[in-house]
C-alpha positions as CSV (number, residue, x, y, z in Angstrom):
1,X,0.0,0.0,0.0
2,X,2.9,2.6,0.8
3,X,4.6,1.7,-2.1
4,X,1.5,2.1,-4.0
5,X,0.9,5.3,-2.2
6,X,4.7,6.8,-3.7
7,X,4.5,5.7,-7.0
8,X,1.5,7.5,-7.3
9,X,3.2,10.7,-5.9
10,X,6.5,10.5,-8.2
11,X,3.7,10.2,-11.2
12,X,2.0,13.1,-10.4
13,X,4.9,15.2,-9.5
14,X,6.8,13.9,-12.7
15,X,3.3,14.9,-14.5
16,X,3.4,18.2,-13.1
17,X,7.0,18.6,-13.4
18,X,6.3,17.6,-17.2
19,X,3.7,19.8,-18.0
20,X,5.3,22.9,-16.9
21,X,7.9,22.3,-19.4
22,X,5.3,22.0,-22.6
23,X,5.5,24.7,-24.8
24,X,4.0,25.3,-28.0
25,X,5.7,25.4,-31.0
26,X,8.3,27.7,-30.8
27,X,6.6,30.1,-28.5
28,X,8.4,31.7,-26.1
29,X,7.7,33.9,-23.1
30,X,7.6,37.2,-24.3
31,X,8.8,39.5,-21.4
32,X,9.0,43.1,-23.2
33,X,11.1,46.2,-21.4
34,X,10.2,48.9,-23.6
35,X,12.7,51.2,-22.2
36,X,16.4,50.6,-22.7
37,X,19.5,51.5,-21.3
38,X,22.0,53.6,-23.6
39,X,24.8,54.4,-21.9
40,X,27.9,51.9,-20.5
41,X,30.6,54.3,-19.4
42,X,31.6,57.5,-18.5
43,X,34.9,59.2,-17.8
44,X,34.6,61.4,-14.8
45,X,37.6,63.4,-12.8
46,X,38.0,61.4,-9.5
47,X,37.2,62.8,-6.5
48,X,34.8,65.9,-7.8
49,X,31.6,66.1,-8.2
50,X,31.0,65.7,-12.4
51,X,27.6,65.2,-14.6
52,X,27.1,61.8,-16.1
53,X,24.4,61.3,-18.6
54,X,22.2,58.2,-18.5
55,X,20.7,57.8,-22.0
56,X,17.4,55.9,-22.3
57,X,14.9,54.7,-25.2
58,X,11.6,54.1,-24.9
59,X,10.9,51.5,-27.7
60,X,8.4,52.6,-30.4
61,X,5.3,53.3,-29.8
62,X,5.1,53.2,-26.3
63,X,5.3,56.1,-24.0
64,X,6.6,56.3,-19.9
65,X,5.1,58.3,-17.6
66,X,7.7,61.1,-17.0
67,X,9.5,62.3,-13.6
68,X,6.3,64.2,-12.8
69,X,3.3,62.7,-14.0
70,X,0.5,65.1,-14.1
71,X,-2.1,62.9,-12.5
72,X,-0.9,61.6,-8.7
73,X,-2.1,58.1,-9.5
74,X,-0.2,57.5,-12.8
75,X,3.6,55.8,-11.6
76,X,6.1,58.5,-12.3
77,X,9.5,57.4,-13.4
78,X,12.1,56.9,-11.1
79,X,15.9,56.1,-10.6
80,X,17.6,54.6,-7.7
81,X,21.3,54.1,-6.9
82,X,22.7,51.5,-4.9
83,X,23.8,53.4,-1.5
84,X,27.0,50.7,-0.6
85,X,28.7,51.8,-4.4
86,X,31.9,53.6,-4.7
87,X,30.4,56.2,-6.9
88,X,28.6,58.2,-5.0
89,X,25.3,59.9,-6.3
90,X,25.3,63.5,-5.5
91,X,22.0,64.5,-7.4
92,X,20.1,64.1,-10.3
93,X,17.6,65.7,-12.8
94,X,15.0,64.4,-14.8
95,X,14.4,66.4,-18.2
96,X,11.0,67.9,-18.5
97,X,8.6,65.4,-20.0
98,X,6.3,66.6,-23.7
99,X,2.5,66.6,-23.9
100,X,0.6,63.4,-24.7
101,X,-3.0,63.5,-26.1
102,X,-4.5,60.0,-25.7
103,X,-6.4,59.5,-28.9
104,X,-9.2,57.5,-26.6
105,X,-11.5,58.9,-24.3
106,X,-11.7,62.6,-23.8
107,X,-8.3,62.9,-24.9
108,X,-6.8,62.7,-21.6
109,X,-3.3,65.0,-21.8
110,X,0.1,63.1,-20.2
111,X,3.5,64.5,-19.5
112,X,5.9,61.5,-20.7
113,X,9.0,60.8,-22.1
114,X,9.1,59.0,-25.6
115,X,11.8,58.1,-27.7
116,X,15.2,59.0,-26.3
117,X,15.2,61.1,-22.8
118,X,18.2,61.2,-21.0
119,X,18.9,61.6,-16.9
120,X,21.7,64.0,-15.5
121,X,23.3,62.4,-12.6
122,X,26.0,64.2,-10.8
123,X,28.3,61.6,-9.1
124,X,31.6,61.5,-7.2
125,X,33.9,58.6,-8.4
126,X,37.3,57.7,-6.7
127,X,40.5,57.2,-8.9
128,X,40.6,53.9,-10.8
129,X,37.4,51.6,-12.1
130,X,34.3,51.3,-10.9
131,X,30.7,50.8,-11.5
132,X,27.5,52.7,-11.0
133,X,24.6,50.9,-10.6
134,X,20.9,51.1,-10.0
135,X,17.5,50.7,-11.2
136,X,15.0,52.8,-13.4
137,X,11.7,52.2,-12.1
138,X,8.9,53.5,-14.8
139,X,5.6,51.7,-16.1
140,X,5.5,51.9,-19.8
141,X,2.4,52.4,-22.0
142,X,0.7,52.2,-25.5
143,X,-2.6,54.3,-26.7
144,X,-4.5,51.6,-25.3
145,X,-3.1,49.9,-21.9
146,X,-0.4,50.7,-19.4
147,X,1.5,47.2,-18.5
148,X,3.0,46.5,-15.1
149,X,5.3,48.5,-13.6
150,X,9.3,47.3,-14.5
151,X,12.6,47.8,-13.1
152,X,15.1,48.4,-15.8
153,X,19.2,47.4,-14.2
154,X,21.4,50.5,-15.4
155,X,25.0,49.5,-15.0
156,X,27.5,52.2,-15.8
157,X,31.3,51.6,-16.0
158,X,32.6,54.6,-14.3
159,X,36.6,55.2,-14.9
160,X,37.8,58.1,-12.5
161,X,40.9,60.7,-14.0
């Protein structure tokens, strides 16, 4: 009876284990960004604060809320900086986002960023190489639906002078 009892169990959880590996055809999981990192490096003169640009596209069609949405419940966009880095983040600025008209609706007007927008981030970097890193935080959007909110990695190679 107990040995009837575990084959049934390694069955099942061999079935499950099974199914959750069916795919079909050739689909794959599609897990869209829409926003992507431009920027891998900067050159900065150690121990002074110094601007870095963080270049960002927002794919095609698609549009971010910007830094200051004008509606308090729409996700604005946001970057965060790991505290523990070398590189130390001084300050940063968001450029001012343009005027979206939703064509649906009443023609709702949004303050995004589409295309390329790019952050200013002032940082202090020691002598040497070393790496920025953070996350983008924004929820990206078509003229129809707004998907989840993501977390884009942004990874910078800083080299301090």
């Amino acid at each position: 009876m107990k040995t009837a009892l575990i084959a049934i169990c390694v069955a099942v959880l061999g079935f499950s284990a099974q199914t959750q590996e069916i795919r079909l055809g050739d689909a794959q999981p599609v897990h869209r960004a829409h926003v992507e990192l431009l920027s891998s490096a900067a050159e900065v003169k150690a121990g002074e604060p110094q601007m870095v640009e963080l270049r960002f596209r927002v794919e095609d069609g698609f549009h971010i809320n910007s830094h200051t949405p004008k509606d308090e419940l729409l996700i604005p966009t946001a970057i965060r900086f790991n505290t523990g880095s070398v590189v130390k983040v001084v300050d940063e600025a968001f450029p001012k986002g343009s005027t979206f008209r939703l064509p649906v609706g009443d023609g709702e007007t949004l303050d995004v960023y589409q295309g390329e927008f790019r952050v200013e981030v002032k940082v202090v970097a020691p002598k040497g190489s070393s790496t920025l890193v953070g996350v983008l935080k924004y929820q990206a959007c078509d003229n129809a639906v707004c998907y989840p909110p993501k977390t884009l990695p942004v990874v910078v190679a800083v080299t301090g002078n």
